[in-house]
VOVEXMI-371185 format. One record per residue (C-alpha): residue number from 1; x, y, z; residue in three letters. Coordinates in nm, 2 decimals. Example, Ala and Ser with C-alpha at 12.3 -4.5 7.8 and 13.67 -1.06 7.14 Angstrom:
2
1;1.23;-0.45;0.78;ALA;
2;1.37;-0.11;0.71;SER;
This chain:
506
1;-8.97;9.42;-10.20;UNK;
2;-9.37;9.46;-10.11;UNK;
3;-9.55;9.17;-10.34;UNK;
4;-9.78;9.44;-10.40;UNK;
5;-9.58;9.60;-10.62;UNK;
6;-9.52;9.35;-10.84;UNK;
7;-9.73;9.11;-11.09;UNK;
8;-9.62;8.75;-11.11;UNK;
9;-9.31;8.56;-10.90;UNK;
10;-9.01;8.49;-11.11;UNK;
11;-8.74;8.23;-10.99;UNK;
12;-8.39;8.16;-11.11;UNK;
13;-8.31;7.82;-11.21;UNK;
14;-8.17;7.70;-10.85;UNK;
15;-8.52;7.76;-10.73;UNK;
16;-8.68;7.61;-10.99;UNK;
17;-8.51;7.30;-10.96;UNK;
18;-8.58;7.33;-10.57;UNK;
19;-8.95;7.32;-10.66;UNK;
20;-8.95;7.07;-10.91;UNK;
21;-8.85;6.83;-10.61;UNK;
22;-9.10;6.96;-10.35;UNK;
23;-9.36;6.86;-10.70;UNK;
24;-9.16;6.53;-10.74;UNK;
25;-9.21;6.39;-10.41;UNK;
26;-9.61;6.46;-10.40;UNK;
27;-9.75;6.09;-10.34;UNK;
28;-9.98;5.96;-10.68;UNK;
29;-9.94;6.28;-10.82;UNK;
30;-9.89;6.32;-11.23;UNK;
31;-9.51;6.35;-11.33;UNK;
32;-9.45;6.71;-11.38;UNK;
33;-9.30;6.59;-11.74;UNK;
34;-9.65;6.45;-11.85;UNK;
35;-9.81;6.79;-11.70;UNK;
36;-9.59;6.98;-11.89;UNK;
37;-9.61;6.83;-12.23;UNK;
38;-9.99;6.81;-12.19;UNK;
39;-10.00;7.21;-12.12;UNK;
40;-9.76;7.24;-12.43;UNK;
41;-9.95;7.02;-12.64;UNK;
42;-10.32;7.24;-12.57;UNK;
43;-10.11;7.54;-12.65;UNK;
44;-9.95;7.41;-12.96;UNK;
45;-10.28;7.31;-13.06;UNK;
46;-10.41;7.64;-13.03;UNK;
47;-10.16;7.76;-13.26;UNK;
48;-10.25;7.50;-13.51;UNK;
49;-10.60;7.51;-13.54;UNK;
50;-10.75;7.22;-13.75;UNK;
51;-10.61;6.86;-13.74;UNK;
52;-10.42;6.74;-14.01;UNK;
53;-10.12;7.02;-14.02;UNK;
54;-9.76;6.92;-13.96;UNK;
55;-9.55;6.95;-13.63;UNK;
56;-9.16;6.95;-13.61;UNK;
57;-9.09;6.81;-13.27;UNK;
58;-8.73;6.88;-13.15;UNK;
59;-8.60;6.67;-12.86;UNK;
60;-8.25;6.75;-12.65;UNK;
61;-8.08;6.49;-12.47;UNK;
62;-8.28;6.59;-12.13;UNK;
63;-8.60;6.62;-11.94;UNK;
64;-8.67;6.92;-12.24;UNK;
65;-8.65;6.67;-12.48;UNK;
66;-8.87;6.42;-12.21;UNK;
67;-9.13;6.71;-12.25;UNK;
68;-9.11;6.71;-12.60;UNK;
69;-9.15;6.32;-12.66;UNK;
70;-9.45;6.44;-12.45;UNK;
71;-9.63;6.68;-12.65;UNK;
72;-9.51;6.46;-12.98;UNK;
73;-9.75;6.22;-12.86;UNK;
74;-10.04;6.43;-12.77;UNK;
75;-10.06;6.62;-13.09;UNK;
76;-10.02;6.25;-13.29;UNK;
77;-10.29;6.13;-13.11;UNK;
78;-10.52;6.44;-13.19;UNK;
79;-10.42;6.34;-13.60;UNK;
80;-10.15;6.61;-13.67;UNK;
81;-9.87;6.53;-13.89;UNK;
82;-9.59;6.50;-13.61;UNK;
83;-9.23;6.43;-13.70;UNK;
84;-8.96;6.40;-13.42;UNK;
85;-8.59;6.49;-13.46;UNK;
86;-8.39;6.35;-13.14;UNK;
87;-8.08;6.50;-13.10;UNK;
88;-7.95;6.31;-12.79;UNK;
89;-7.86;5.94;-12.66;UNK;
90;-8.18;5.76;-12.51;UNK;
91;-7.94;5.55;-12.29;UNK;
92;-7.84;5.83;-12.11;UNK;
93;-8.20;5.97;-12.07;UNK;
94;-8.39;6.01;-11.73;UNK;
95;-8.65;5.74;-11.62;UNK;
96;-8.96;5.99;-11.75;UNK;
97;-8.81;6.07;-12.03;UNK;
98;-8.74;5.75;-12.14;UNK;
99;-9.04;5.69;-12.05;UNK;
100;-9.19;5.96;-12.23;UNK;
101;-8.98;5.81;-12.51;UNK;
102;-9.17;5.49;-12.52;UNK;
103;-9.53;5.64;-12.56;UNK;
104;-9.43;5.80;-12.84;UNK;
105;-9.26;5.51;-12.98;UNK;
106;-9.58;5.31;-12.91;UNK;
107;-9.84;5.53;-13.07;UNK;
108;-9.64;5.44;-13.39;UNK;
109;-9.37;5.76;-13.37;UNK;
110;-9.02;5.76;-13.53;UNK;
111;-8.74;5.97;-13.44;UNK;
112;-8.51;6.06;-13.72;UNK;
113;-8.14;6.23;-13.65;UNK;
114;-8.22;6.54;-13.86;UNK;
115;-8.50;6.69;-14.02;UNK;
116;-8.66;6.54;-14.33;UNK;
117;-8.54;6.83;-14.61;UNK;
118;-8.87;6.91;-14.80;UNK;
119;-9.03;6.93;-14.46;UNK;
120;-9.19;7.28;-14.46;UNK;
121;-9.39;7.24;-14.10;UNK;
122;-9.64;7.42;-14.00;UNK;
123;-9.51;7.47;-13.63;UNK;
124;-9.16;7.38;-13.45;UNK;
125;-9.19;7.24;-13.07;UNK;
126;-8.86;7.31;-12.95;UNK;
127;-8.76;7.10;-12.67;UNK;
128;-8.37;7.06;-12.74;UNK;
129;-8.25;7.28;-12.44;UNK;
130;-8.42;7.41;-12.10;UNK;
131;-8.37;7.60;-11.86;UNK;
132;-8.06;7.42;-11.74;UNK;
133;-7.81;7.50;-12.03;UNK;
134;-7.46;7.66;-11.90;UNK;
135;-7.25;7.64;-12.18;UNK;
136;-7.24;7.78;-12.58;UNK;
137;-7.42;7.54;-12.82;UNK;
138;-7.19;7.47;-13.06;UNK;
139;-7.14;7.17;-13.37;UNK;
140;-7.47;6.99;-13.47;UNK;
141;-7.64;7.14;-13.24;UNK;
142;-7.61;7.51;-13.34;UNK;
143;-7.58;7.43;-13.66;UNK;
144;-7.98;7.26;-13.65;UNK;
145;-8.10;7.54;-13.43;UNK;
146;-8.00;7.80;-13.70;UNK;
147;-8.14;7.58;-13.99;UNK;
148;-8.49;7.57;-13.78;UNK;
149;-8.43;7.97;-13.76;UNK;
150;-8.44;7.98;-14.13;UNK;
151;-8.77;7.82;-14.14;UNK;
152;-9.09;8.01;-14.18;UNK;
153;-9.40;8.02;-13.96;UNK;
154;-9.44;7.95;-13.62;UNK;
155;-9.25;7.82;-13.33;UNK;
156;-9.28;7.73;-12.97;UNK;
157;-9.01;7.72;-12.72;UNK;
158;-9.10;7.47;-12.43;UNK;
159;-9.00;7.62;-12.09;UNK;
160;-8.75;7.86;-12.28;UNK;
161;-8.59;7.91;-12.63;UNK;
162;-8.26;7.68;-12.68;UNK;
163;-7.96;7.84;-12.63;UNK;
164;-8.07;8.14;-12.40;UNK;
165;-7.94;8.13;-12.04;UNK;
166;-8.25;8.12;-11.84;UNK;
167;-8.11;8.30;-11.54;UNK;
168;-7.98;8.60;-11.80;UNK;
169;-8.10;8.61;-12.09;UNK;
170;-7.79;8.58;-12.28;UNK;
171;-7.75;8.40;-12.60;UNK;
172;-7.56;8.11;-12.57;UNK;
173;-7.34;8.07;-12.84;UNK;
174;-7.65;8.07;-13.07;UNK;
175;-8.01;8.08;-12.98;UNK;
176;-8.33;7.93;-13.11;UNK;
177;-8.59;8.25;-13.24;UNK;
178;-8.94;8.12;-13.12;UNK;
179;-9.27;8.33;-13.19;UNK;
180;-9.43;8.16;-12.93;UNK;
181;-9.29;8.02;-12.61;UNK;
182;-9.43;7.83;-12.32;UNK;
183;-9.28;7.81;-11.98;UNK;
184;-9.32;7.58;-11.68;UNK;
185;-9.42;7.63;-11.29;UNK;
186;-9.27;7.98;-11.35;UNK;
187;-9.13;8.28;-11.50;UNK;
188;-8.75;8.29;-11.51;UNK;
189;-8.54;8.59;-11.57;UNK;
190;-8.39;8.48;-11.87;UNK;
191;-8.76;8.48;-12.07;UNK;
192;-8.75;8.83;-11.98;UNK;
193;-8.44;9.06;-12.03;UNK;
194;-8.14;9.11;-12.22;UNK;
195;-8.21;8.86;-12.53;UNK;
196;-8.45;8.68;-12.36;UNK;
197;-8.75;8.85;-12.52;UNK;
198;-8.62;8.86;-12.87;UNK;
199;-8.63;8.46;-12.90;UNK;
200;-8.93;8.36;-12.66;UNK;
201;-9.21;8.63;-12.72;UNK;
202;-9.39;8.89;-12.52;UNK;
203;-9.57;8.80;-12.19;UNK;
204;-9.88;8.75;-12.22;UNK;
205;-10.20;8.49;-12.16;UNK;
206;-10.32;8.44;-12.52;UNK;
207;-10.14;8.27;-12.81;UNK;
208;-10.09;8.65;-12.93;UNK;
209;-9.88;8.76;-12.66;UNK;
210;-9.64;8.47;-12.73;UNK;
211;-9.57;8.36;-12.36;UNK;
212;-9.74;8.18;-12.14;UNK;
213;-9.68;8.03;-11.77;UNK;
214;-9.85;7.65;-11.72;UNK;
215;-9.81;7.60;-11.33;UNK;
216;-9.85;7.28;-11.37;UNK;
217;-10.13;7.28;-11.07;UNK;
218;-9.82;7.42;-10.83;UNK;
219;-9.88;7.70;-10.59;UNK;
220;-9.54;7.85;-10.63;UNK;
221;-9.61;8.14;-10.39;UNK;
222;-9.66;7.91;-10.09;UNK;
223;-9.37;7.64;-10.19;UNK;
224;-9.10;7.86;-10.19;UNK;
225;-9.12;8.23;-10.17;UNK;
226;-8.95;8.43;-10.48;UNK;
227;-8.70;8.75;-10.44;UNK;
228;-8.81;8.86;-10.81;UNK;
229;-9.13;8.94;-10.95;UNK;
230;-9.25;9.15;-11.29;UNK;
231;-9.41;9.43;-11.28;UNK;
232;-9.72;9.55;-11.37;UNK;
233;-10.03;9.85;-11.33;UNK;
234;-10.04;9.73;-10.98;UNK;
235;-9.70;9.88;-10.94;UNK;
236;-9.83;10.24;-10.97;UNK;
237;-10.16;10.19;-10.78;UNK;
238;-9.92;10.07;-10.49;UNK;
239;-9.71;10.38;-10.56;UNK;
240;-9.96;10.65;-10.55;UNK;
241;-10.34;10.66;-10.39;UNK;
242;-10.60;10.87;-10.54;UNK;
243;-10.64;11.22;-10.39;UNK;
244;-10.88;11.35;-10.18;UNK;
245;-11.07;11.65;-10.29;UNK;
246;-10.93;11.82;-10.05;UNK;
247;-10.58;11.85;-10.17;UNK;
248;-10.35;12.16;-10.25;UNK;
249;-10.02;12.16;-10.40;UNK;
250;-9.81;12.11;-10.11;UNK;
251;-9.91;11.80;-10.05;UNK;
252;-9.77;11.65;-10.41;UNK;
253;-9.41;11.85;-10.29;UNK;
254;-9.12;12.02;-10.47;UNK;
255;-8.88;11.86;-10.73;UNK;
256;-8.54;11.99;-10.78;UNK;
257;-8.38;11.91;-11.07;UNK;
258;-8.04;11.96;-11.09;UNK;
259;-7.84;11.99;-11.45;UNK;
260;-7.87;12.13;-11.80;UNK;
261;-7.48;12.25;-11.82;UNK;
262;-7.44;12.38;-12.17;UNK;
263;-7.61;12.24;-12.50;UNK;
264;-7.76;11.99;-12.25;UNK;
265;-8.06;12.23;-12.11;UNK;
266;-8.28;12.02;-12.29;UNK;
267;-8.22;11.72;-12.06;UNK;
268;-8.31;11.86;-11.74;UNK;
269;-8.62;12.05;-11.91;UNK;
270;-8.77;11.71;-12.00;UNK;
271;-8.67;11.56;-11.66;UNK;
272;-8.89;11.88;-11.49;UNK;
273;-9.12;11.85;-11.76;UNK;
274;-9.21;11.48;-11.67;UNK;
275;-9.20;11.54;-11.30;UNK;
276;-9.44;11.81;-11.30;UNK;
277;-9.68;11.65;-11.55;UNK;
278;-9.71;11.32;-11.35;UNK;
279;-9.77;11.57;-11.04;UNK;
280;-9.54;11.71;-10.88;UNK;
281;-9.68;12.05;-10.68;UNK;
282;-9.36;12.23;-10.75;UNK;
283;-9.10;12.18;-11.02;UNK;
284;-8.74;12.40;-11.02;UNK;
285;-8.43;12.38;-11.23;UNK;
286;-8.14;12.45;-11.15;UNK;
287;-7.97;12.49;-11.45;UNK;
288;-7.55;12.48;-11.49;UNK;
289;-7.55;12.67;-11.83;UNK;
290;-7.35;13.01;-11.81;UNK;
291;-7.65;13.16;-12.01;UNK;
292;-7.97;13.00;-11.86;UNK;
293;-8.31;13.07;-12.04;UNK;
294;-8.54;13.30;-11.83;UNK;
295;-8.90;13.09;-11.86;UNK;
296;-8.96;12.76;-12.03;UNK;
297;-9.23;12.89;-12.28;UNK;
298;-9.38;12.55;-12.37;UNK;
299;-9.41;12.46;-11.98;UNK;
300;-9.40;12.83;-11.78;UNK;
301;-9.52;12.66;-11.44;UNK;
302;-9.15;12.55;-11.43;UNK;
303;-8.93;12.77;-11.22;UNK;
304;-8.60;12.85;-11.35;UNK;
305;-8.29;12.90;-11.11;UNK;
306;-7.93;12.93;-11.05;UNK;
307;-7.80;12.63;-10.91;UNK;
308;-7.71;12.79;-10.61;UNK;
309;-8.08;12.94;-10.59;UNK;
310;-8.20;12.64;-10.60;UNK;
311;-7.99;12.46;-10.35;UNK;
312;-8.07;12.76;-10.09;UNK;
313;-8.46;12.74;-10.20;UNK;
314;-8.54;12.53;-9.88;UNK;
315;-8.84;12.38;-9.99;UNK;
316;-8.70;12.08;-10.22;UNK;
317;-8.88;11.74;-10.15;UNK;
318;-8.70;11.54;-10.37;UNK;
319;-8.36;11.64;-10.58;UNK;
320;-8.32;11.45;-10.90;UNK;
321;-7.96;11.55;-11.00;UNK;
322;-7.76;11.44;-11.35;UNK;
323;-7.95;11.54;-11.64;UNK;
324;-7.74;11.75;-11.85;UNK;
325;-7.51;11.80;-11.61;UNK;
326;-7.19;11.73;-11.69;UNK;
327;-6.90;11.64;-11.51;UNK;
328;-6.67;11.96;-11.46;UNK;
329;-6.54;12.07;-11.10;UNK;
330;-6.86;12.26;-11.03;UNK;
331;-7.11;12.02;-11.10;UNK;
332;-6.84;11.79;-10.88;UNK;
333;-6.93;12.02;-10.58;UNK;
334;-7.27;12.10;-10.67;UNK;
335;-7.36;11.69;-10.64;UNK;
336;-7.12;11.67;-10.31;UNK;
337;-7.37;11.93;-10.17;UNK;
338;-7.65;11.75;-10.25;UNK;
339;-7.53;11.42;-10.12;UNK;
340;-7.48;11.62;-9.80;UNK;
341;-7.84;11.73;-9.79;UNK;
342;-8.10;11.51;-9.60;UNK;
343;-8.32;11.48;-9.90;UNK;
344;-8.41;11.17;-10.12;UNK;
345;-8.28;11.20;-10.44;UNK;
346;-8.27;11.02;-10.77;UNK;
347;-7.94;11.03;-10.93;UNK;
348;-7.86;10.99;-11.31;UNK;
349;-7.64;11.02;-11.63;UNK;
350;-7.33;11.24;-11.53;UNK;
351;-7.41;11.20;-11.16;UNK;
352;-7.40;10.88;-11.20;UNK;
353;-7.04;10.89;-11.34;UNK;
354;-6.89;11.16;-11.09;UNK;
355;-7.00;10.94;-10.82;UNK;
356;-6.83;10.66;-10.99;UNK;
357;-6.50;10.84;-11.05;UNK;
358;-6.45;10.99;-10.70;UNK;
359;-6.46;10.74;-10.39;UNK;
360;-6.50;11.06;-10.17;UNK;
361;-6.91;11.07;-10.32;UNK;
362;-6.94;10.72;-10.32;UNK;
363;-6.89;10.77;-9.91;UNK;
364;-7.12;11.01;-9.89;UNK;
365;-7.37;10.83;-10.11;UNK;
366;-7.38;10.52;-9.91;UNK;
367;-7.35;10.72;-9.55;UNK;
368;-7.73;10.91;-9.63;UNK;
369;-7.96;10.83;-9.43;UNK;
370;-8.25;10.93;-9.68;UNK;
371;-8.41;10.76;-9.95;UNK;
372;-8.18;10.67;-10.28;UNK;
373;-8.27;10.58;-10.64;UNK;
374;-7.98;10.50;-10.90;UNK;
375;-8.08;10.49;-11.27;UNK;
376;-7.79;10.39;-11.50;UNK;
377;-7.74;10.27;-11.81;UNK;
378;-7.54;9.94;-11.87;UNK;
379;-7.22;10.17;-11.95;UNK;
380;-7.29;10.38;-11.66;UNK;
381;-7.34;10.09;-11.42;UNK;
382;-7.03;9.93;-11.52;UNK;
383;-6.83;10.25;-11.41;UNK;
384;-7.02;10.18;-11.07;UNK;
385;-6.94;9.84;-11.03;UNK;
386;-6.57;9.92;-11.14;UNK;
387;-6.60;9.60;-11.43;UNK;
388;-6.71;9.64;-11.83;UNK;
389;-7.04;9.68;-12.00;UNK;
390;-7.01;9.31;-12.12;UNK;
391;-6.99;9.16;-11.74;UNK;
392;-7.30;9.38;-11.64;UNK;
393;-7.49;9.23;-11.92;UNK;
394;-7.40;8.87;-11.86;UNK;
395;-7.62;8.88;-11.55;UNK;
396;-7.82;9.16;-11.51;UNK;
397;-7.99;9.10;-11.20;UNK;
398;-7.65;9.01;-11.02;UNK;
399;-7.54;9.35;-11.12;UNK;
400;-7.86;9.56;-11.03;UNK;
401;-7.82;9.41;-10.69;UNK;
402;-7.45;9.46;-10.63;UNK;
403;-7.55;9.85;-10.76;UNK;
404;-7.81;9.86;-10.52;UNK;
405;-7.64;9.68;-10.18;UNK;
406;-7.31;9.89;-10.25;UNK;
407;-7.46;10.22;-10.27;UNK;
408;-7.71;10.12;-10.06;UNK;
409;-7.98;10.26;-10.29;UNK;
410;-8.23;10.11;-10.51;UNK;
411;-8.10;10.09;-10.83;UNK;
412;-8.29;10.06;-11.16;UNK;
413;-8.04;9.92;-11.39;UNK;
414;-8.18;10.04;-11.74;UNK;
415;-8.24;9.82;-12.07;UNK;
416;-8.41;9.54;-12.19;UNK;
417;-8.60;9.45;-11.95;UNK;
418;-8.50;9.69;-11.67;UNK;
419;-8.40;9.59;-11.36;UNK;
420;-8.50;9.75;-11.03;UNK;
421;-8.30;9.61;-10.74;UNK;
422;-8.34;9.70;-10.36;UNK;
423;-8.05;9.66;-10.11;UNK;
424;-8.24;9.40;-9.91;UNK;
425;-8.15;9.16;-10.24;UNK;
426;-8.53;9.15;-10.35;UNK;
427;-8.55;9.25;-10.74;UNK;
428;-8.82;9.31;-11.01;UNK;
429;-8.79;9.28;-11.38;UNK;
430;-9.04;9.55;-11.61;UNK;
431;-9.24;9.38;-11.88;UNK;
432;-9.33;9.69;-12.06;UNK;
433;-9.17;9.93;-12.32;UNK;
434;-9.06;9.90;-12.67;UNK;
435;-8.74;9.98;-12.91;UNK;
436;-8.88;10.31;-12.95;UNK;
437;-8.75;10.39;-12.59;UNK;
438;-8.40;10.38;-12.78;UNK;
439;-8.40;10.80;-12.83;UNK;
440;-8.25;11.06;-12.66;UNK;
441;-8.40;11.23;-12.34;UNK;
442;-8.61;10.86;-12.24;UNK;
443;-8.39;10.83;-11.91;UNK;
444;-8.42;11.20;-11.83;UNK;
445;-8.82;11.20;-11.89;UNK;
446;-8.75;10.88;-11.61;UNK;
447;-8.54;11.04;-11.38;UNK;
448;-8.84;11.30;-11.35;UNK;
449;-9.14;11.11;-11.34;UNK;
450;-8.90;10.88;-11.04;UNK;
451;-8.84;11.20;-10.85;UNK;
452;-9.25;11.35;-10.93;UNK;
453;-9.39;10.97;-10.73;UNK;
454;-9.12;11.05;-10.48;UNK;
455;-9.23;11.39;-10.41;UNK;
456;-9.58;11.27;-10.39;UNK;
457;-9.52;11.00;-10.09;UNK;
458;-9.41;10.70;-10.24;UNK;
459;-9.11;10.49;-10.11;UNK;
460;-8.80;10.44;-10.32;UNK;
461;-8.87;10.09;-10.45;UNK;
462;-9.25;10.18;-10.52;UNK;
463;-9.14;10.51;-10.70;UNK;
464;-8.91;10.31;-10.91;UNK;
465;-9.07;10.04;-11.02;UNK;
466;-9.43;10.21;-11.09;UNK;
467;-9.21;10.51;-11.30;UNK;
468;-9.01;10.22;-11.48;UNK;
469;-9.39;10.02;-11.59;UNK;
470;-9.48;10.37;-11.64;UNK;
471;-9.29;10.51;-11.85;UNK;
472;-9.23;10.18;-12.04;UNK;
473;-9.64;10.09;-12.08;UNK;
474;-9.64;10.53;-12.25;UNK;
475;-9.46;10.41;-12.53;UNK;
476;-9.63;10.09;-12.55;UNK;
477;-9.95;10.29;-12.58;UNK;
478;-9.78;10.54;-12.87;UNK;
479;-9.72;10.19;-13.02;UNK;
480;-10.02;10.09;-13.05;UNK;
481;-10.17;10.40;-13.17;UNK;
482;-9.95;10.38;-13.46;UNK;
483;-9.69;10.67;-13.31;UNK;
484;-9.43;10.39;-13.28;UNK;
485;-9.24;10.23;-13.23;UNK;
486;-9.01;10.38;-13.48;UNK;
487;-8.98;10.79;-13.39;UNK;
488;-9.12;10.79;-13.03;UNK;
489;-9.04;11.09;-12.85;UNK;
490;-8.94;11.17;-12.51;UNK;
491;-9.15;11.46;-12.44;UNK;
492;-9.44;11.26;-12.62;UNK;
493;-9.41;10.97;-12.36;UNK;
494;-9.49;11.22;-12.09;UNK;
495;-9.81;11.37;-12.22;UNK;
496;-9.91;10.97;-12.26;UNK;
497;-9.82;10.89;-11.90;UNK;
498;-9.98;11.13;-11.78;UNK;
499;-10.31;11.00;-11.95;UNK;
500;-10.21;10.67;-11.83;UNK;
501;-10.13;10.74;-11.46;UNK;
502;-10.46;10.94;-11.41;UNK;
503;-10.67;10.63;-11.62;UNK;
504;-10.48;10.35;-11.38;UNK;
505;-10.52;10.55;-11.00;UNK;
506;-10.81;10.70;-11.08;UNK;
């Protein structure tokens, strides 16, 4: 996927470790444990504001707890109250973090077993588990991450909260909730999807936004080229150019959107809705309901059809199929026609799950020559992939891409921290959105505003992952003007990318 489209490079753990010993083997260089704790130490510091206040250092048994023993010793040497719980065996430490053991030892540290119990810190370091955790915390250890959960004020996660898998973002048997978290050379997956974001903070570059990324003075980008990236405004200005003045509505083409079987009309109005709003030239509906409405009175520029008027229109740029649609025989043929049709298309809800129930679609899906996008839901995704909900979720970017390189499509696989996959195995993760998103009609206002970027000249994997930031970064804004996040709504996401999409191209 075009590095364009994204913001900044994230790595899974195997590549992490791979540049950790490109770093490692840099003559004279500082050890990339002292960098980090030094980093770590700053930002705690930020956090804490005067000297004086009290710091509860928590070290694990590895090179987390080496970058802990790290930071303990900065902040005691800048006169904070620092107490250290180590939860590990130091004979079975690495050489810099026993080193890292023995400067804190020597500025006149102690390490105690648990913490002291009237200790009421002002901030947690937590450096018990990394990024290299596979298995469920269990015993003494879960039991003193969820006492440090029960504590008030702040905390900071070092390179990621204990007990979330770094390459997933799944809570491992019990997870440590940090406010703040900072994370080393890189971002990882894990600090960004599924749980991930719950327990390490929002992405950001001030001690507001909760997570930060120290580089430790590494150009990632030229050591070892990533497959994942976030993504960001830059993903819509790669989408979409500003238009020339001279410009007429056949150059932003025709959506066709494809659902709204009965008491579901309203699904594929939003989905035309969005699409023509974000600028679209042309917007029809083919509608499935026995009794379709003549006119769409709060939008009248959209054109209402038959479904057969609208496949026989001959002017479609882009079909965006599933809203509302339902999955009786005649929606079954109406998709298998469309699938048949040399068109891009973005496919969704009830599409999704006739193409998952009959291999006959699947072979046509993956025989088109023309440009794809899937946008399911974990449930719908798992019907894809033929496993459970659970399995998609326990790696979410393993499943976008087997969605993606099976259907040969780019598939956005929907959620906390959506996923947008593309068959060649490259993969971004969006930063933006909110719980508000959780409300009917969000993934048909998607599907649209997918299908408008289409229609308007931009590739699959640009169209997806500047609709995704965009529609996510809407209801950030209603957010933030107090409309959210609680009791967003779909059609109100629209009107605010919209404002959004025109402020960013310009």
């Amino acid at each position: 996927m075009k590095r364009e489209d994204s913001g900044q490079p994230v790595y899974l753990t195997e590549d992490i470790r791979a540049l950790e010993r490109v770093a490692a083997a840099r003559p004279g260089a500082a050890s990339l444990m002292e960098l980090a704790g030094l980093a770590a130490a700053e930002y705690a510091r930020e956090l804490l504001g005067e000297n004086g206040r009290t710091v509860l250092v928590l070290a694990g048994p590895g090179n987390n707890g080496g970058d802990a023993f790290e930071v303990a010793t900065h902040l005691k040497r800048w006169f904070y109250r620092v107490e250290l719980v180590f939860a590990g065996d130091e004979h079975q430490l690495s050489e810099d973090a026993l080193a890292a053991l023995r400067k804190w030892r020597e500025c006149g540290g102690n390490t105690y077993a648990a913490p002291p119990a009237a200790l009421r810190p002002d901030l947690v370091v937590d450096g018990l588990f990394g990024i290299g955790l596979t298995r469920a915390l269990e015993g003494g250890y879960a039991e003193l991450i969820n006492g440090i959960n029960r504590l008030p004020g702040s905390k900071l996660a070092l390179d990621i909260a204990s007990g979330i898998n770094a390459d997933t973002g799944a809570v491992m048997g019990t997870a440590l909730r940090a406010t703040h978290t900072i994370t080393f050379i890189a971002l990882k997956p894990g600090l960004l999807t599924l749980d991930g974001p719950d327990h390490c903070g929002k992405l950001g570059g001030t001690p507001g936004d909760g997570l930060r990324v120290a580089d430790l003075g590494l150009d990632v980008g030229a050591l070892l080229k990533s497959k994942g990236a976030t993504t960001s405004a830059q993903s819509l200005r790669q989408a979409l150019a500003p238009r020339p003045r001279n410009f007429h509505k056949g150059n932003a083409g025709s959506v066709g959107v494809l659902g709204g079987a009965y008491g579901m009309v309203g699904a594929a109005v939003l989905a035309g809705r969005a699409a023509l709003k974000l600028g679209a030239g042309k917007v029809l509906l083919g509608l499935l309901t026995d009794h379709p409405p003549y006119l769409d009175y709060s939008q009248p520029e959209l054109m209402l059809r038959t479904p057969r008027e609208l496949l026989e229109a001959g002017m479609i740029t882009v079909f965006a199929v599933g809203p509302g649609m339902g999955t009786v025989k005649s929606a079954e043929q109406l998709l298998r026609e469309v699938l048949d049709a040399n068109v891009p298309l973005v496919l969704d809800a009830d599409a999704l799950n006739l193409i998952a129930a009959s291999k006959t679609l699947q072979a046509r899906l993956v025989k088109r020559d023309a440009a794809g996008v899937l946008t399911p839901h974990p449930a719908e995704a798992a019907r894809l992939l033929g496993c459970t909900t659970a399995q998609v979720q326990t790696d979410r970017v393993k499943a976008a891409i087997e969605l993606a390189q099976r259907y040969r499509a780019v598939a956005v696989l929907k959620g906390n921290g959506s996923i947008i996959a593309d068959p060649d195995g490259t993969w971004l993760i969006n930063t933006s959105g909110n719980p508000g998103m959780a409300a009917a009609g969000m993934g048909d206002v998607l599907t649209g505003m997918v299908a408008s970027l289409l229609a308007q000249g931009a590739d699959a994997r640009a169209a997806a992952a500047a609709a995704v930031w965009l529609h996510g970064a809407a209801a950030d804004a209603l957010a933030c003007a107090g409309k959210g996040p609680i009791g967003i709504g779909a059609d109100e996401v629209i009107e605010e990318a919209r404002m959004l999409l025109n402020k960013t191209i310009g």
